[in-house]
C-alpha positions as CSV (number, residue, x, y, z in Angstrom):
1,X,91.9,131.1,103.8
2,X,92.2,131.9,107.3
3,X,94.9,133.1,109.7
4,X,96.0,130.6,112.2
5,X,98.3,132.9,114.0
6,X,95.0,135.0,115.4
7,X,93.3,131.7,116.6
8,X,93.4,129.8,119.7
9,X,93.0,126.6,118.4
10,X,92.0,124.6,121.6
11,X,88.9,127.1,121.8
12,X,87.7,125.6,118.9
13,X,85.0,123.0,118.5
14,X,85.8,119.9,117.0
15,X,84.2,120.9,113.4
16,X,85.7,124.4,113.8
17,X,89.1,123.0,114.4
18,X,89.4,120.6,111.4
19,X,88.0,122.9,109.1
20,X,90.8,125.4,110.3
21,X,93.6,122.9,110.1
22,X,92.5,122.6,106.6
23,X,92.9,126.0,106.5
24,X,96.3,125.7,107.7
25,X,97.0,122.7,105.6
26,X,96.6,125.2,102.3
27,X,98.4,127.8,104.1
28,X,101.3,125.8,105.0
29,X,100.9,126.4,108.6
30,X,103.2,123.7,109.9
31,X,103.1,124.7,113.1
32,X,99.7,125.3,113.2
33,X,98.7,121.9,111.4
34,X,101.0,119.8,114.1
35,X,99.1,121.3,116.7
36,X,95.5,120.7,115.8
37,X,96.7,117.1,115.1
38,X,98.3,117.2,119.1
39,X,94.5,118.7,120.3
40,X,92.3,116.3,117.9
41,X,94.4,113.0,119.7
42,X,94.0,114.6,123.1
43,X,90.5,114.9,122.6
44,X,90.0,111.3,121.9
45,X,89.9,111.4,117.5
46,X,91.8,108.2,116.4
47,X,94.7,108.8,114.3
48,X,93.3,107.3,110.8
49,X,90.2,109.8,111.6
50,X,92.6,112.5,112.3
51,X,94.3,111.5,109.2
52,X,91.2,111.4,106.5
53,X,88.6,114.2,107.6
54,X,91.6,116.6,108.4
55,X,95.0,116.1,106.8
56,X,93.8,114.1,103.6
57,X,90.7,116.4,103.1
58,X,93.1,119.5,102.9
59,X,95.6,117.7,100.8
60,X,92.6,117.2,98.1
61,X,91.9,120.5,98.4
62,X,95.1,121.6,97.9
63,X,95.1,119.0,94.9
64,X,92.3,120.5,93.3
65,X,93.8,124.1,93.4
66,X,96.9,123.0,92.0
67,X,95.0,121.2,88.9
68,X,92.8,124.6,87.7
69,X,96.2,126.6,88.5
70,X,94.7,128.4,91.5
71,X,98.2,127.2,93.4
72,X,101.7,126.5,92.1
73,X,104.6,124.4,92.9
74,X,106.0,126.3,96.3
75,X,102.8,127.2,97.6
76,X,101.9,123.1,97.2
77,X,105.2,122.3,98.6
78,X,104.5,124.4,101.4
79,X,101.4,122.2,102.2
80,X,102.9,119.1,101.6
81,X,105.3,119.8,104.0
82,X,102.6,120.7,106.9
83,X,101.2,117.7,105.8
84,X,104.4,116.0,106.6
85,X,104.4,117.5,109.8
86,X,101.4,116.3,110.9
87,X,102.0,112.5,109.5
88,X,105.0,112.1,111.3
89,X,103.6,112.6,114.8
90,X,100.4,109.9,113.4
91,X,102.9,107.6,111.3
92,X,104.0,105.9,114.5
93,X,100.2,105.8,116.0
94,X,98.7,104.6,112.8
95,X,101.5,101.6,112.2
96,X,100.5,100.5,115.6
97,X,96.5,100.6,114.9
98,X,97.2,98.6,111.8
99,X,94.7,101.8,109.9
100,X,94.2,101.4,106.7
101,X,96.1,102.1,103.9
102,X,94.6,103.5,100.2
103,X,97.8,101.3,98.2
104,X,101.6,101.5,98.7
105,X,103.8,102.8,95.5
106,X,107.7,102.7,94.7
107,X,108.8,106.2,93.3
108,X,111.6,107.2,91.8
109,X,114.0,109.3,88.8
110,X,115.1,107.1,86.1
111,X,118.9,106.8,85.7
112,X,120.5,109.6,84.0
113,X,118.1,112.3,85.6
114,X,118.9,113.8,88.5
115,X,115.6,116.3,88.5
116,X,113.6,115.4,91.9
117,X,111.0,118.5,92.4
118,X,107.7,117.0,90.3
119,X,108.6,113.5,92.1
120,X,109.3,114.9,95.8
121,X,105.7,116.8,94.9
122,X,104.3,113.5,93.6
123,X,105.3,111.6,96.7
124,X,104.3,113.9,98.7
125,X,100.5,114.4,97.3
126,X,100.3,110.2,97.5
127,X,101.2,109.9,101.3
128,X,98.6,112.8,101.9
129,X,96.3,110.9,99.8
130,X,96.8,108.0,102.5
131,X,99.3,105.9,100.5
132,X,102.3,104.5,101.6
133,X,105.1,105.8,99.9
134,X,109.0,104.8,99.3
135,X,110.7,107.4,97.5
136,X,113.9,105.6,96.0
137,X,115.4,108.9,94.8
138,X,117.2,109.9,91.4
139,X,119.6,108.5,88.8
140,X,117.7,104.7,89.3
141,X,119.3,101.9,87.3
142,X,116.8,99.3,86.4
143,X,118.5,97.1,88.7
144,X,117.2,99.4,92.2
145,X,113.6,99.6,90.8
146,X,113.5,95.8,90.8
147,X,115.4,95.7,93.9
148,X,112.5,97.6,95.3
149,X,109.7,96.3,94.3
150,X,111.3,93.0,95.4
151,X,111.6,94.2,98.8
152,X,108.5,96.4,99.4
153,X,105.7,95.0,97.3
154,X,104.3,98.0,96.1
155,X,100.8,97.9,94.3
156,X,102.2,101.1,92.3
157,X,105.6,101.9,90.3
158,X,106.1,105.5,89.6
159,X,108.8,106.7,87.5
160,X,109.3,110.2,86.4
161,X,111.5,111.8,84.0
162,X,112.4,115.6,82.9
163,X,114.8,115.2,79.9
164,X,114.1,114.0,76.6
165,X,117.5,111.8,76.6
166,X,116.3,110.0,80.0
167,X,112.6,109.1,79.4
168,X,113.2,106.3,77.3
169,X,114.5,104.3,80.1
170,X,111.7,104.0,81.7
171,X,110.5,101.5,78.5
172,X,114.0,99.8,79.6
173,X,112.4,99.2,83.3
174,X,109.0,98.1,82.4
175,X,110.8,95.9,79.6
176,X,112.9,94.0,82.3
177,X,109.3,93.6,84.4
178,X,107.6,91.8,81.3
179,X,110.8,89.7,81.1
180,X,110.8,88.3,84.9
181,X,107.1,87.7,84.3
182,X,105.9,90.4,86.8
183,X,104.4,93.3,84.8
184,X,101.1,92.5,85.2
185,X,101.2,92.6,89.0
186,X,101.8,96.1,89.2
187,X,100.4,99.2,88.1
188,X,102.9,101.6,86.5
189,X,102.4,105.3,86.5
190,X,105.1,107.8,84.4
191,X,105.1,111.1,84.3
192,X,107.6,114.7,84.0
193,X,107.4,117.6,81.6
194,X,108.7,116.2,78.4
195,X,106.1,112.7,78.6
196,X,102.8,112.8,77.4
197,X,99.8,110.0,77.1
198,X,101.4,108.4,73.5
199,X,104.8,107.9,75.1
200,X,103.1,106.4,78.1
201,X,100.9,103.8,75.7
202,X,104.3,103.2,73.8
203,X,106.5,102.4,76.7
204,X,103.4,100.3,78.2
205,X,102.8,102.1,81.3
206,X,99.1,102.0,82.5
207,X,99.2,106.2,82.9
208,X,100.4,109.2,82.4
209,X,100.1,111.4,84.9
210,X,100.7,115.2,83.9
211,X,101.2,116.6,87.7
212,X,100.7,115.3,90.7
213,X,97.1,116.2,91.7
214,X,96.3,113.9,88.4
215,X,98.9,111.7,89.6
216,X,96.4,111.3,93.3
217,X,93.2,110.9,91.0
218,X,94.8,108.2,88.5
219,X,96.2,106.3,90.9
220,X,92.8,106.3,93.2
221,X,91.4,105.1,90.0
222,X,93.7,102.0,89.3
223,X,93.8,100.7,92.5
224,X,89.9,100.4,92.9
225,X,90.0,98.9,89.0
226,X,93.3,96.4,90.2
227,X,91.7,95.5,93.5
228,X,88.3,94.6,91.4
229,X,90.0,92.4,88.9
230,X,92.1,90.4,91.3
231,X,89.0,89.8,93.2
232,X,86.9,88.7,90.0
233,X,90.0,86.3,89.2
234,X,90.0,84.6,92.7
């Protein structure tokens, strides 16, 4: 990838300079990344364009690398967190455009585990996906969960866990949604090192997801699949 520190971005075409903000996106060139999105609004791009072709584009590459092993966890991190960068100069510009959104999901550590890294990655790889993302932390009783999706409406419950004596919960959440009658209105996603796709079936979740990049693709998946069916039953 290339070296942002030996460009001057505003010399840059258009092209050039989202293709090298990619590059800066997988190199975790905050700095860099936060000015390309500054040039691309002064020239005019909208913020959900500067958002897809740029940001989100580097994010899936990113994703990609990260599923065949090419990049790890820090390196990822590091490009999450240019992502980050550059969403929270657009957050405020894209709220006011109403732009639109891929889903919204509720994530969070079920109670007893206070392991955050695979979910902070997870959350991260969603928003640059172009979801909308609350992050309600560690150690979650059932109680915050419902709390939560009470409050934001989320088309998507995450829950991750990375202890063998903590995963069960998560059949203790998704038990209390059957009960108030509002599992079906919601797709849940589960994942974390000790889970695997027969836990997931067992507990009822609608996925496993085994890192985050999957975590992107699955839930891409189940919203175009949930979207279909609530517009077949209208």
């Amino acid at each position: 990838m290339s070296d942002g520190d030996d460009l001057d971005l505003r010399e840059l075409d258009d092209d050039e300079l989202v293709k090298q903000m990619q590059d800066d996106l997988y190199d975790g060139l905050k700095d860099e990344v936060v000015e390309g999105v500054e040039i691309l609004l002064e020239r005019g791009w909208a913020p959900y364009k500067i958002l897809t072709e740029a940001l989100v584009e580097g994010m899936r590459i990113v994703g990609i690398d990260f599923r065949d092993g090419i990049l790890f966890v820090p390196e990822v991190l590091m490009s999450a967190n240019s992502m980050k960068a550059g969403m929270y100069i657009l957050r405020p510009l894209l709220a006011q455009t109403n732009a639109p959104k891929m889903g919204k999901m509720v994530i969070g550590t079920v109670k007893g585990d206070i392991h955050d890294i695979g979910k902070n990655l997870v959350s991260m790889m969603m928003e640059g996906a172009g979801f909308e993302v609350i992050d309600i932390g560690i150690n979650n009783p059932v109680e915050k969960y419902l709390e939560a999706i009470e409050e934001h409406k989320p088309d998507i419950l995450g829950m991750s866990a990375l202890l063998t004596t903590t995963m069960p919960y998560m059949k203790v959440v998704i038990d209390a949604m059957v009960e108030k009658g509002i599992r079906d209105d919601y797709i849940v996603m589960v994942g974390g090192a000790p889970l695997n796709q027969e836990f997931a079936d067992a507990v009822g979740a609608d996925a496993y997801c085994r890192d985050a990049a999957v975590a992107v693709e699955t839930a891409k998946r189940l919203i175009h699949q949930f979207h279909n069916r609530l517009a077949a039953a209208q």
